[in-house]
Backbone as XML, in Angstrom:
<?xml version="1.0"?>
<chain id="A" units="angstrom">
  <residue number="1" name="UNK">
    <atom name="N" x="26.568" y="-49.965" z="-45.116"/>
    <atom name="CA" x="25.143" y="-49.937" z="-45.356"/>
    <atom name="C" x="24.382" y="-49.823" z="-44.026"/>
  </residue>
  <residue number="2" name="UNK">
    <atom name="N" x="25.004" y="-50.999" z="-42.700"/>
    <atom name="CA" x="24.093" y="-50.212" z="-41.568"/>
    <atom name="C" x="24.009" y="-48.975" z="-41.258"/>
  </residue>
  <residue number="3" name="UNK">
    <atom name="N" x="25.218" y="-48.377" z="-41.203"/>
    <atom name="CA" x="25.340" y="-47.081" z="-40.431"/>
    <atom name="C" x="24.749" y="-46.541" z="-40.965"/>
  </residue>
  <residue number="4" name="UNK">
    <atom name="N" x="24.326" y="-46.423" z="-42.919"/>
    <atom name="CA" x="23.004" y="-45.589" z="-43.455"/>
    <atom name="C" x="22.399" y="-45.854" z="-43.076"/>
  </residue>
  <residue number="5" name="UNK">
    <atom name="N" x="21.715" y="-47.258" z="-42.721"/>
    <atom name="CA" x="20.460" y="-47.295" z="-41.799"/>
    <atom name="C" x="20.304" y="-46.858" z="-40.503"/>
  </residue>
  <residue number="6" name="UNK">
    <atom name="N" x="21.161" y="-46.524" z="-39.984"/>
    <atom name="CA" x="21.286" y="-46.135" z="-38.468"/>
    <atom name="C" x="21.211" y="-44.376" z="-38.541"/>
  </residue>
  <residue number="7" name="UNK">
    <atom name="N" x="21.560" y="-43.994" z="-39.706"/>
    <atom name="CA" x="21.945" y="-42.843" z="-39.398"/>
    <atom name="C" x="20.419" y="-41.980" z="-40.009"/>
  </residue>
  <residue number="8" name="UNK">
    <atom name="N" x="19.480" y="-43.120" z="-41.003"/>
    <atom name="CA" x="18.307" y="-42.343" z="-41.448"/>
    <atom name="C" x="17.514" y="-42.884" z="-39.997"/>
  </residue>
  <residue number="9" name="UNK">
    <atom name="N" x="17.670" y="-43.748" z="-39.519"/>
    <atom name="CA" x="16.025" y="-44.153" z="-38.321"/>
    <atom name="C" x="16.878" y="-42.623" z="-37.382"/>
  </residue>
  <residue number="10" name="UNK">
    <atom name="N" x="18.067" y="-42.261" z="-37.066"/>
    <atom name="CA" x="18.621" y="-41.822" z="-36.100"/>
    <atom name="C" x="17.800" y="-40.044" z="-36.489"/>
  </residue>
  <residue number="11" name="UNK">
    <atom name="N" x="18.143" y="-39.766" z="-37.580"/>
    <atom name="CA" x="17.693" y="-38.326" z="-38.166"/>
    <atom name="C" x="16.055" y="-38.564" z="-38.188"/>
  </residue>
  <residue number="12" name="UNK">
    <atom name="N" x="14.811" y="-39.738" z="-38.221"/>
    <atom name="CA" x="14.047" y="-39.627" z="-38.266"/>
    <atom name="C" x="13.367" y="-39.539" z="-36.732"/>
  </residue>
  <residue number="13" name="UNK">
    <atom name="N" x="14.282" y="-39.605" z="-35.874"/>
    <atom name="CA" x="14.116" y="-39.266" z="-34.587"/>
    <atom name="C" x="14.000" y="-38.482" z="-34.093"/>
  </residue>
  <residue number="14" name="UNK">
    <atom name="N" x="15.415" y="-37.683" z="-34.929"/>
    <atom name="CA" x="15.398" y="-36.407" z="-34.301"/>
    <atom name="C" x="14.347" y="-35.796" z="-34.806"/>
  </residue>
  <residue number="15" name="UNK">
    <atom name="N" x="13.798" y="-36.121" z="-35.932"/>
    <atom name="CA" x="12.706" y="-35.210" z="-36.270"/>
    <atom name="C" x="11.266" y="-35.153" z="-35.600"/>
  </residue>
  <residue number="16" name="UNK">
    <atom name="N" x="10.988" y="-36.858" z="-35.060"/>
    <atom name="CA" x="9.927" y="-36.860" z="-34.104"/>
    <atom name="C" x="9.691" y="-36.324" z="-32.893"/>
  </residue>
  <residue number="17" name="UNK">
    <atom name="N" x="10.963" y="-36.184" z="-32.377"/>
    <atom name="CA" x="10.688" y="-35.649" z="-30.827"/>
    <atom name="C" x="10.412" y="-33.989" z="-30.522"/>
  </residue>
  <residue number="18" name="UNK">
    <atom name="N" x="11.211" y="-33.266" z="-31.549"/>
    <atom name="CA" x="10.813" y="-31.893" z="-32.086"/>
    <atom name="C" x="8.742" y="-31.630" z="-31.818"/>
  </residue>
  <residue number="19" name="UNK">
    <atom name="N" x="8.388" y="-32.552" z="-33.046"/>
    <atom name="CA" x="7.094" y="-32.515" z="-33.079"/>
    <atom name="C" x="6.196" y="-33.255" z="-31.910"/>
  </residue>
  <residue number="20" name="UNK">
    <atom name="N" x="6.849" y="-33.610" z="-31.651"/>
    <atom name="CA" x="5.963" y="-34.457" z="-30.095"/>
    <atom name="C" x="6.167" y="-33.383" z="-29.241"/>
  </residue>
  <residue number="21" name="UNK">
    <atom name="N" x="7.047" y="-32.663" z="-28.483"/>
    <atom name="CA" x="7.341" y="-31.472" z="-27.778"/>
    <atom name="C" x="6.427" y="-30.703" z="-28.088"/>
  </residue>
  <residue number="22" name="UNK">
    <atom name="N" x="6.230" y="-30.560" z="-28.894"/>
    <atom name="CA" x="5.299" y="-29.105" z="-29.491"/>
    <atom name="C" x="3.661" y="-29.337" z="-29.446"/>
  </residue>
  <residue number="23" name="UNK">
    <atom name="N" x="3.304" y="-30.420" z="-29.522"/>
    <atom name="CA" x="2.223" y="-31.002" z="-28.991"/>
    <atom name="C" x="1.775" y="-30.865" z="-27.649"/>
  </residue>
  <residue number="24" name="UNK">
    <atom name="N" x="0.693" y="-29.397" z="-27.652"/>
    <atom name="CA" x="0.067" y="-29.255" z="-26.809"/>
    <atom name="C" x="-0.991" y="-29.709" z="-26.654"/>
  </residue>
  <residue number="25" name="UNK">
    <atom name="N" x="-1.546" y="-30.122" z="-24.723"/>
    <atom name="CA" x="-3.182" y="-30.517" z="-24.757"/>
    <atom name="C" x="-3.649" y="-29.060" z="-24.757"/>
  </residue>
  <residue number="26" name="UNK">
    <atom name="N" x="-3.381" y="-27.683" z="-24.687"/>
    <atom name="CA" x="-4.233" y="-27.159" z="-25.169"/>
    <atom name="C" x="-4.715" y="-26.403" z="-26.943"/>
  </residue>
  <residue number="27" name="UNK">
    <atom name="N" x="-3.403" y="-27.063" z="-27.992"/>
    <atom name="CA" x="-4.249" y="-26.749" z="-28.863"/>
    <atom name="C" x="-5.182" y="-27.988" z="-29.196"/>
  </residue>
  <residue number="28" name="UNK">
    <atom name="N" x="-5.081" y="-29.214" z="-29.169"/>
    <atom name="CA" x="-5.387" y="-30.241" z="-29.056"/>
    <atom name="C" x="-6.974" y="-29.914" z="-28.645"/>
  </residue>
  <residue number="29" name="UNK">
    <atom name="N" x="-7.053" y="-29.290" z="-27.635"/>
    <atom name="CA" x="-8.425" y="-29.140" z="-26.712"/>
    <atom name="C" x="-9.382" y="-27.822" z="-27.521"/>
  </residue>
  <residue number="30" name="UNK">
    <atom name="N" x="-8.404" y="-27.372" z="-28.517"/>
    <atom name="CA" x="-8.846" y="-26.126" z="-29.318"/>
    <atom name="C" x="-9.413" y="-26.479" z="-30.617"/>
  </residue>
  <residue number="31" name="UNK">
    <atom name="N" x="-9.064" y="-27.703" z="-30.837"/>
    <atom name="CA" x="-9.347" y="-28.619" z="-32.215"/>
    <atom name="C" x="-8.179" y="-27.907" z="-33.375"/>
  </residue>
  <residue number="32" name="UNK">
    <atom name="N" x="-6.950" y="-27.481" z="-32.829"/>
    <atom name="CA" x="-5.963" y="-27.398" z="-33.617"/>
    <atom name="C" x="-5.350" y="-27.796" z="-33.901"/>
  </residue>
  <residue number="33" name="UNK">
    <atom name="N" x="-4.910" y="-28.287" z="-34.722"/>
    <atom name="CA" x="-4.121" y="-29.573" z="-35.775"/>
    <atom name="C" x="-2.551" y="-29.154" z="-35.394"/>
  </residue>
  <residue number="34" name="UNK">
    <atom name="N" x="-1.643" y="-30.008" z="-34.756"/>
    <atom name="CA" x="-0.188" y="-29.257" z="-34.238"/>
    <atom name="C" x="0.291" y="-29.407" z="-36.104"/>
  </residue>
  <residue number="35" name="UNK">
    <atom name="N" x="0.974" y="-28.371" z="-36.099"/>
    <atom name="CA" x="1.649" y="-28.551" z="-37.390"/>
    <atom name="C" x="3.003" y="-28.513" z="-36.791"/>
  </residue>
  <residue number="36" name="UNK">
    <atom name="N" x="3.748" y="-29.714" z="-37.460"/>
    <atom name="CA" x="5.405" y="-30.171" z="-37.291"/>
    <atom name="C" x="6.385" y="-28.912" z="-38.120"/>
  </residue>
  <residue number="37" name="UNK">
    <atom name="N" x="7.756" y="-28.615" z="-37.491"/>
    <atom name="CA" x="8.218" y="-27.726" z="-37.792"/>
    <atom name="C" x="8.990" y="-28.036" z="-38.628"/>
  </residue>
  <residue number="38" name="UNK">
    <atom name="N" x="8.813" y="-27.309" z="-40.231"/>
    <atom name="CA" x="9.944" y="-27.537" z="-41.035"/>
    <atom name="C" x="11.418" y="-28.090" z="-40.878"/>
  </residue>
  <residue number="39" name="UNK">
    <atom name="N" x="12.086" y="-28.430" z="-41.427"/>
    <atom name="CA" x="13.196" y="-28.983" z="-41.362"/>
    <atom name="C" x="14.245" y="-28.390" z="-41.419"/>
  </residue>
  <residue number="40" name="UNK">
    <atom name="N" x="15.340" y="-28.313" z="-41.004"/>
    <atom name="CA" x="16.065" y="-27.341" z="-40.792"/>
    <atom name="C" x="17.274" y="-27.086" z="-42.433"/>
  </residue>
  <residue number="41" name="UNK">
    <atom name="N" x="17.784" y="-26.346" z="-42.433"/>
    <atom name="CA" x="18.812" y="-26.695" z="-43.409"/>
    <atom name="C" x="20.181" y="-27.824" z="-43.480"/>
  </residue>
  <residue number="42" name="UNK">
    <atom name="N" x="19.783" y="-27.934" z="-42.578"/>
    <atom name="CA" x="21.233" y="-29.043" z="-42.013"/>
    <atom name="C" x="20.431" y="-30.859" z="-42.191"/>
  </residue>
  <residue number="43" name="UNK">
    <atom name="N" x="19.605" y="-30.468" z="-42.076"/>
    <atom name="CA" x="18.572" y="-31.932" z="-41.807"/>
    <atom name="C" x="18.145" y="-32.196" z="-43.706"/>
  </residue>
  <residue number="44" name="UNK">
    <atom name="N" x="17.851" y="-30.896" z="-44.061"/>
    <atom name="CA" x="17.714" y="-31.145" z="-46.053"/>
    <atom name="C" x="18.941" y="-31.503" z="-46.467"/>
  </residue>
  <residue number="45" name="UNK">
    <atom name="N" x="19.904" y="-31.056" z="-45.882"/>
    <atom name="CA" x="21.354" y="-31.405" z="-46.247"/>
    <atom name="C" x="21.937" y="-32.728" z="-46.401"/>
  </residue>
  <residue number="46" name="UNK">
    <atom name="N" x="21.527" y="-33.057" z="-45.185"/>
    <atom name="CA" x="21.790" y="-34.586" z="-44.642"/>
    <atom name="C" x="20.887" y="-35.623" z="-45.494"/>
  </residue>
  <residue number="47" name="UNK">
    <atom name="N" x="19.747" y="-34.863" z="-45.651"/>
    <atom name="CA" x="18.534" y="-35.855" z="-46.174"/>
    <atom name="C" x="18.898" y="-36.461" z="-48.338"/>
  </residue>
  <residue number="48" name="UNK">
    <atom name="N" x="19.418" y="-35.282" z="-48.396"/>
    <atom name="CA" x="20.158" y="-34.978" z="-50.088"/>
    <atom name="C" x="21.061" y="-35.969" z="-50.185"/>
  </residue>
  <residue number="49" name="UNK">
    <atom name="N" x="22.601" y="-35.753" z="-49.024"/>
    <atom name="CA" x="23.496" y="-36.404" z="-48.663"/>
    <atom name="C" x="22.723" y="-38.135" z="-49.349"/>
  </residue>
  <residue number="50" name="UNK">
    <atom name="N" x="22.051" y="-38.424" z="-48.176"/>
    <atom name="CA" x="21.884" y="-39.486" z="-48.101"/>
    <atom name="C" x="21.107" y="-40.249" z="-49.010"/>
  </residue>
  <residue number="51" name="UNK">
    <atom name="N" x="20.288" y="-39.335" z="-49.582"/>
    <atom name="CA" x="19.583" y="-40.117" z="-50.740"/>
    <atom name="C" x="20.875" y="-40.189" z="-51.808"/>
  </residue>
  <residue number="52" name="UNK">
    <atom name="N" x="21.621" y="-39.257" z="-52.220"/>
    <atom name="CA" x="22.923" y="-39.394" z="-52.860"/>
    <atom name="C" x="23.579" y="-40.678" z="-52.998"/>
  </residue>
  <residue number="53" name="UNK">
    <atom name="N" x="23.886" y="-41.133" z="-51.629"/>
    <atom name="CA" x="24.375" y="-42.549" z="-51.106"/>
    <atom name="C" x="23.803" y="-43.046" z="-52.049"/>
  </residue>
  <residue number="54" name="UNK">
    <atom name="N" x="22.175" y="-43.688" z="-51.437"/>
    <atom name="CA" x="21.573" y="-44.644" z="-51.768"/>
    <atom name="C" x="21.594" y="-44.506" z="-53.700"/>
  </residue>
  <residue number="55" name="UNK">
    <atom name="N" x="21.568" y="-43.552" z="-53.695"/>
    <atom name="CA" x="21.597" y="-43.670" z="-55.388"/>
    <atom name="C" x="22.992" y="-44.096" z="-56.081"/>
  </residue>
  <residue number="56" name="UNK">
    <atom name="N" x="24.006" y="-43.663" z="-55.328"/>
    <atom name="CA" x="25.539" y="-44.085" z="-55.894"/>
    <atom name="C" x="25.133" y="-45.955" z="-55.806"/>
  </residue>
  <residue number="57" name="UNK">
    <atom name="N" x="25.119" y="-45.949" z="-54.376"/>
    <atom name="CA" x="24.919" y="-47.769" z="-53.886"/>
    <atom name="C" x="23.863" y="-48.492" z="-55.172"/>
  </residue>
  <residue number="58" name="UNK">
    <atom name="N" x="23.052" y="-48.359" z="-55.372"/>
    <atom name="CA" x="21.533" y="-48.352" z="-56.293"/>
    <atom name="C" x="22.926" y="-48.530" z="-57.515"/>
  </residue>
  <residue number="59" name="UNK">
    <atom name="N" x="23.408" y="-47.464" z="-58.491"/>
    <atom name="CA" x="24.135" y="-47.722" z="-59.218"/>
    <atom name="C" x="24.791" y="-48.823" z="-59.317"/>
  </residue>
  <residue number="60" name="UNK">
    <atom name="N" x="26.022" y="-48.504" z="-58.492"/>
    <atom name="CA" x="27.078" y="-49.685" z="-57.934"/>
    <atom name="C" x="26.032" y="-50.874" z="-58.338"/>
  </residue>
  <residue number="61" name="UNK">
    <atom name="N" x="25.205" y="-51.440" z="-57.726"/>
    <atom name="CA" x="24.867" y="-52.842" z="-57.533"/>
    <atom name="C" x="24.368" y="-52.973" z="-58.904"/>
  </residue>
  <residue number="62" name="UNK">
    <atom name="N" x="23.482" y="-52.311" z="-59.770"/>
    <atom name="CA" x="23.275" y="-52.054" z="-61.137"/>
    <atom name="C" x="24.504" y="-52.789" z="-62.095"/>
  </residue>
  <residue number="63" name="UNK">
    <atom name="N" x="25.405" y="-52.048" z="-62.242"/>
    <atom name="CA" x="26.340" y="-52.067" z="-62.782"/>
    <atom name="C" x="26.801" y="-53.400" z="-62.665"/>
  </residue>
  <residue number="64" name="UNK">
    <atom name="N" x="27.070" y="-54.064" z="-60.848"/>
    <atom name="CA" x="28.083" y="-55.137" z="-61.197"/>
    <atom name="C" x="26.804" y="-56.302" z="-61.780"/>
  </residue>
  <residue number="65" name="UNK">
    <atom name="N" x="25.296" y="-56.326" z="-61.108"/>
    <atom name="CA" x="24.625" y="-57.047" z="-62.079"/>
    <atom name="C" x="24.877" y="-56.908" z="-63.734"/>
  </residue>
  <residue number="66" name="UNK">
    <atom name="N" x="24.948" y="-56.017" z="-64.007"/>
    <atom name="CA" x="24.796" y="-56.574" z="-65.700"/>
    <atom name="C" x="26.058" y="-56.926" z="-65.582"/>
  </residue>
  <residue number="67" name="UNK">
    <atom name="N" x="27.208" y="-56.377" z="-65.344"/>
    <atom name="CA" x="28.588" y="-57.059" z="-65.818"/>
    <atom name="C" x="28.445" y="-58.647" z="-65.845"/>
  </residue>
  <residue number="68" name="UNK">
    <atom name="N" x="27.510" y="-59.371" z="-64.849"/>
    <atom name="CA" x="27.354" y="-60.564" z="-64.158"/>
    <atom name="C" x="26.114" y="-61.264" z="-65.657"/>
  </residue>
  <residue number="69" name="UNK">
    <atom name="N" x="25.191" y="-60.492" z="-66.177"/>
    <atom name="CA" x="24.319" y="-60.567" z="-67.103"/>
    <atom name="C" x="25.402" y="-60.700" z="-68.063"/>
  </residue>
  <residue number="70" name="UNK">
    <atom name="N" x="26.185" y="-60.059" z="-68.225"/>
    <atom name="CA" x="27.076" y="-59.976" z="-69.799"/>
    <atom name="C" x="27.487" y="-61.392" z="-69.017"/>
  </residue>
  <residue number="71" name="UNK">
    <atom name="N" x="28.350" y="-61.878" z="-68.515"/>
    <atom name="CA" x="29.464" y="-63.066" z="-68.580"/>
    <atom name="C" x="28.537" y="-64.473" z="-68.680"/>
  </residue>
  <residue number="72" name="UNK">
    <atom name="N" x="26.974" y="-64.220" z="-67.892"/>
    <atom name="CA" x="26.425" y="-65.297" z="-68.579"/>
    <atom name="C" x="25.934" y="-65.773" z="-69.533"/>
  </residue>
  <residue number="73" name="UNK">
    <atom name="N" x="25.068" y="-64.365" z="-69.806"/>
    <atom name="CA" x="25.122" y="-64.569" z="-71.257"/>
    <atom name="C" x="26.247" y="-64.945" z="-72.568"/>
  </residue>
  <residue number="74" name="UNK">
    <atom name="N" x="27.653" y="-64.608" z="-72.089"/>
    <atom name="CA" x="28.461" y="-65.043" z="-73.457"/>
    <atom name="C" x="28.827" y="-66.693" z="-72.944"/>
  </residue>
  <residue number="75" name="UNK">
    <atom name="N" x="28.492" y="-67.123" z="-71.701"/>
    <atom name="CA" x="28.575" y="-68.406" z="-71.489"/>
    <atom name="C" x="27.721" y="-69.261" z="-72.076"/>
  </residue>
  <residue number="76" name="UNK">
    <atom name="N" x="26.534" y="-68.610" z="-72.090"/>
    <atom name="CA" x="24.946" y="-69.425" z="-72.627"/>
    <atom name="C" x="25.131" y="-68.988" z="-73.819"/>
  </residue>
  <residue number="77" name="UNK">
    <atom name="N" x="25.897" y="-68.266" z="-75.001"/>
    <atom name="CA" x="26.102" y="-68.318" z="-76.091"/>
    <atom name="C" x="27.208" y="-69.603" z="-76.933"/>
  </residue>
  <residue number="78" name="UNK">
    <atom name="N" x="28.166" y="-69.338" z="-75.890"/>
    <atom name="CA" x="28.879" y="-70.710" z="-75.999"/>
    <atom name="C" x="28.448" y="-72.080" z="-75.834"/>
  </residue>
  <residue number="79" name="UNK">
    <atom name="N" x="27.862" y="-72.118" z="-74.807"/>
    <atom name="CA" x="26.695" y="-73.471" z="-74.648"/>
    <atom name="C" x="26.577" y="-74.047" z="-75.690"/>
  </residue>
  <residue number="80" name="UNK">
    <atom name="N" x="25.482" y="-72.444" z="-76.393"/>
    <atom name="CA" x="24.411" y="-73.310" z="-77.364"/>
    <atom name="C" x="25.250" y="-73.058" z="-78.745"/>
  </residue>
  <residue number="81" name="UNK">
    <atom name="N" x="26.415" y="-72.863" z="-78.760"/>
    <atom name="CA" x="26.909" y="-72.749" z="-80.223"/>
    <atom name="C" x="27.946" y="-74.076" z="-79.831"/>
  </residue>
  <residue number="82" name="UNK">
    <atom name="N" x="28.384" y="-74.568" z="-79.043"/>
    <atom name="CA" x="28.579" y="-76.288" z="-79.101"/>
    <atom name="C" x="27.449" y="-77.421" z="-78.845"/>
  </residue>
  <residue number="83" name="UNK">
    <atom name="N" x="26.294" y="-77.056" z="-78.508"/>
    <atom name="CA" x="25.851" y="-78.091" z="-78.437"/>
    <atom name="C" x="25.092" y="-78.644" z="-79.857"/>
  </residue>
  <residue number="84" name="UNK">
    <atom name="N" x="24.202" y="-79.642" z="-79.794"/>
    <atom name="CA" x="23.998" y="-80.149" z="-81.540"/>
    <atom name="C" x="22.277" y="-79.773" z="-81.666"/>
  </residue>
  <residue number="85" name="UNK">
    <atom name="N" x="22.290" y="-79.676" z="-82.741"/>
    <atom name="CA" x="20.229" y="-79.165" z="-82.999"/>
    <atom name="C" x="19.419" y="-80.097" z="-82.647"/>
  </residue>
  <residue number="86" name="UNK">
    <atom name="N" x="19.634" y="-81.337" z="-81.917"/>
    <atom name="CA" x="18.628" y="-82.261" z="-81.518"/>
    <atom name="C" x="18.827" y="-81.961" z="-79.631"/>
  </residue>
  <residue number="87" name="UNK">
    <atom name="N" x="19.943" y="-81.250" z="-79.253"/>
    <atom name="CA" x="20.460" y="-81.645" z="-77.516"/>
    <atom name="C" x="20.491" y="-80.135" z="-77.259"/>
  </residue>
  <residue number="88" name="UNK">
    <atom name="N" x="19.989" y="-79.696" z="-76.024"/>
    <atom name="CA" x="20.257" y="-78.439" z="-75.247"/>
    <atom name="C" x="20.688" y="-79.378" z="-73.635"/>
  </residue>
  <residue number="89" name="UNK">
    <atom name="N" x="21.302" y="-79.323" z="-73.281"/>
    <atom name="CA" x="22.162" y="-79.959" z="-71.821"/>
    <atom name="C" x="21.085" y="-79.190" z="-70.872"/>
  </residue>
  <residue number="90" name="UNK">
    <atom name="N" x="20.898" y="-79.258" z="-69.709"/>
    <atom name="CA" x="20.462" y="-79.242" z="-68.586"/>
    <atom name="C" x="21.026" y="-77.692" z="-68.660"/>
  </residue>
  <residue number="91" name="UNK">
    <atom name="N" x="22.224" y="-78.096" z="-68.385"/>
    <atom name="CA" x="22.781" y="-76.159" z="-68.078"/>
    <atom name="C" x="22.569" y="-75.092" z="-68.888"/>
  </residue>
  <residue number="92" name="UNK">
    <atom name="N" x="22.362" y="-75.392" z="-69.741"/>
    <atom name="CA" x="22.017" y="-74.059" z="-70.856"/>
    <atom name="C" x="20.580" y="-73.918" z="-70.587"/>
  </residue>
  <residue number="93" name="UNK">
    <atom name="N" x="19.937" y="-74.382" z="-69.789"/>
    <atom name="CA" x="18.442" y="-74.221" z="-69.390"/>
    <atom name="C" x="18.581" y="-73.085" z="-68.397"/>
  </residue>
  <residue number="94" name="UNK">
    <atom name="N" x="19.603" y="-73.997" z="-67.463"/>
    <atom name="CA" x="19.388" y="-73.156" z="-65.922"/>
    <atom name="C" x="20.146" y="-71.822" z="-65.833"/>
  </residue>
  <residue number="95" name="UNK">
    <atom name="N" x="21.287" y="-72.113" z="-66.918"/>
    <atom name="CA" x="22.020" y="-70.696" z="-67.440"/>
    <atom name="C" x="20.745" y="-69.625" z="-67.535"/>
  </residue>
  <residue number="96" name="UNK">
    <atom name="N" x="20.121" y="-70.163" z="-68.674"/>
    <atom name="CA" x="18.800" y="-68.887" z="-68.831"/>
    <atom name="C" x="17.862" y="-68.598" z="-68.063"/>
  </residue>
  <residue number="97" name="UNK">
    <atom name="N" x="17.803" y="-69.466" z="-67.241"/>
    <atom name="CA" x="16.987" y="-69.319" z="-66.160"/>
    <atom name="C" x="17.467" y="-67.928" z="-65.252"/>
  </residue>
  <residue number="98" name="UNK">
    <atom name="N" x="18.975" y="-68.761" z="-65.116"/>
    <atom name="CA" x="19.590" y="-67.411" z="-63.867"/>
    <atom name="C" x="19.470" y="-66.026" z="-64.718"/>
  </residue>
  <residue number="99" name="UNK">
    <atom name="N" x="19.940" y="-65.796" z="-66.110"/>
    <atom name="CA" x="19.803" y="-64.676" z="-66.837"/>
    <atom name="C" x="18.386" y="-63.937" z="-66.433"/>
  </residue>
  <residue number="100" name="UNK">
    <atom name="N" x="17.728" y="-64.934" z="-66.594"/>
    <atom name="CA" x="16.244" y="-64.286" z="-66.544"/>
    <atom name="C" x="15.941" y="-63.500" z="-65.105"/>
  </residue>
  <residue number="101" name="UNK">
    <atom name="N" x="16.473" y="-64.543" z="-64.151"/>
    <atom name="CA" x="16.221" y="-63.850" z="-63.075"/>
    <atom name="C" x="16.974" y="-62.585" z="-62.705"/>
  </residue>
  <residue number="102" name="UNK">
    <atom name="N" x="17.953" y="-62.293" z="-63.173"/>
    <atom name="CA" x="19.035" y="-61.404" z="-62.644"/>
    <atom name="C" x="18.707" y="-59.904" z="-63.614"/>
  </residue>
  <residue number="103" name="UNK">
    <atom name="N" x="18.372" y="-60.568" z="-64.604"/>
    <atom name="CA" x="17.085" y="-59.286" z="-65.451"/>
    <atom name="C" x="16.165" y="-58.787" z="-65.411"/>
  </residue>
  <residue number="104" name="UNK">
    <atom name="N" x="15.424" y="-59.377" z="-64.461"/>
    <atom name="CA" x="14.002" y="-59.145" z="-63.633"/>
    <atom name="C" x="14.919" y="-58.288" z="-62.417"/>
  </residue>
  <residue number="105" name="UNK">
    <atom name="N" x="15.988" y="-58.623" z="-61.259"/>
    <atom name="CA" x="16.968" y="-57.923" z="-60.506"/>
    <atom name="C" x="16.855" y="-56.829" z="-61.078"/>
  </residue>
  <residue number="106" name="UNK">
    <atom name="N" x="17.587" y="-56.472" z="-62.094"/>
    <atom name="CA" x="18.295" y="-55.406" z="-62.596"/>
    <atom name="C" x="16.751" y="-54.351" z="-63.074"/>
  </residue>
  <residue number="107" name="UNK">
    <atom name="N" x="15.911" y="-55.121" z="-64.008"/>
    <atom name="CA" x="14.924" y="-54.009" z="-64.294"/>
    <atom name="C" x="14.529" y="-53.249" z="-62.967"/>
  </residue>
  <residue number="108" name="UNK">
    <atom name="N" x="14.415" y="-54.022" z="-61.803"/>
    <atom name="CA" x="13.329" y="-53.905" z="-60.567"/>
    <atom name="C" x="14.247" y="-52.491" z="-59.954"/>
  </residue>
  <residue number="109" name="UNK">
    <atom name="N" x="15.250" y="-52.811" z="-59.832"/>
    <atom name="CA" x="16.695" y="-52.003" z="-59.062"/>
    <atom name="C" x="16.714" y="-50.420" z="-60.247"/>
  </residue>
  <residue number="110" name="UNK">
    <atom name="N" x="16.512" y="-50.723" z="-61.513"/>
    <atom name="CA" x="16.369" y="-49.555" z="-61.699"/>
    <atom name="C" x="15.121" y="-48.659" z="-61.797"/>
  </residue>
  <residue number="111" name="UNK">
    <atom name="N" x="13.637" y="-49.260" z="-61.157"/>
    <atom name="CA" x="12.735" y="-48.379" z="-61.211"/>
    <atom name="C" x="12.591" y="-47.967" z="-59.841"/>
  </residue>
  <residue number="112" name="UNK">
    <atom name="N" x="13.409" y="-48.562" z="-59.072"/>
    <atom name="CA" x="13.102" y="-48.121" z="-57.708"/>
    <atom name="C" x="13.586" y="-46.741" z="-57.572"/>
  </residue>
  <residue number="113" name="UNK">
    <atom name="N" x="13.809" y="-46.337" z="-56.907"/>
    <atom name="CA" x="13.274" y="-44.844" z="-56.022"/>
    <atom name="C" x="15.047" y="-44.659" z="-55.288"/>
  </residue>
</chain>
């Protein structure tokens, strides 16, 4: 996971210094707006690549959450199918608690980007 991070700040570098180079004081002094130079094909490549990653990774972590959602939930089913209609125990609280939270996880992880 660092080296994806190392390797998008690293490609967003290369892309700044391109456009800083090209930044003249005389269009600047012309009131011309520098326009940054498209991206190359190798750099869309890389950029695809890598969102790829992040979407496999994004999956991956998806996935082993609910597996983790399923096992508590059939735990907090067991709970409450031994305990008696006057008693819920402490843990079958905090069981649902964690469910809840790890479902709020999981919704959040899949609207992201």
């Amino acid at each position: 996971m660092r080296v994806i991070v190392a390797i998008f700040f690293f490609s967003i570098l290369l892309m700044i210094a391109p456009a800083r180079a090209q930044d003249s004081p005389a269009a600047a002094a012309q009131g011309r707006p520098s326009v940054p130079p498209s991206p190359t094909p190798a750099e869309i490549e890389m950029q695809r690549h890598m969102a790829k990653q992040r979407n496999q990774e994004r999956f991956a972590k998806i996935k082993k959450d609910t597996d983790q959602l399923l096992e508590l939930a059939t735990q907090l089913k067991k709970s409450v199918d031994q305990a008696s209609e006057e008693t819920l125990s402490l843990e079958v609280i905090r069981k649902a608690e964690q469910i809840e939270k790890l479902a709020k996880q999981v919704r959040q992880k899949m609207i992201e980007e």
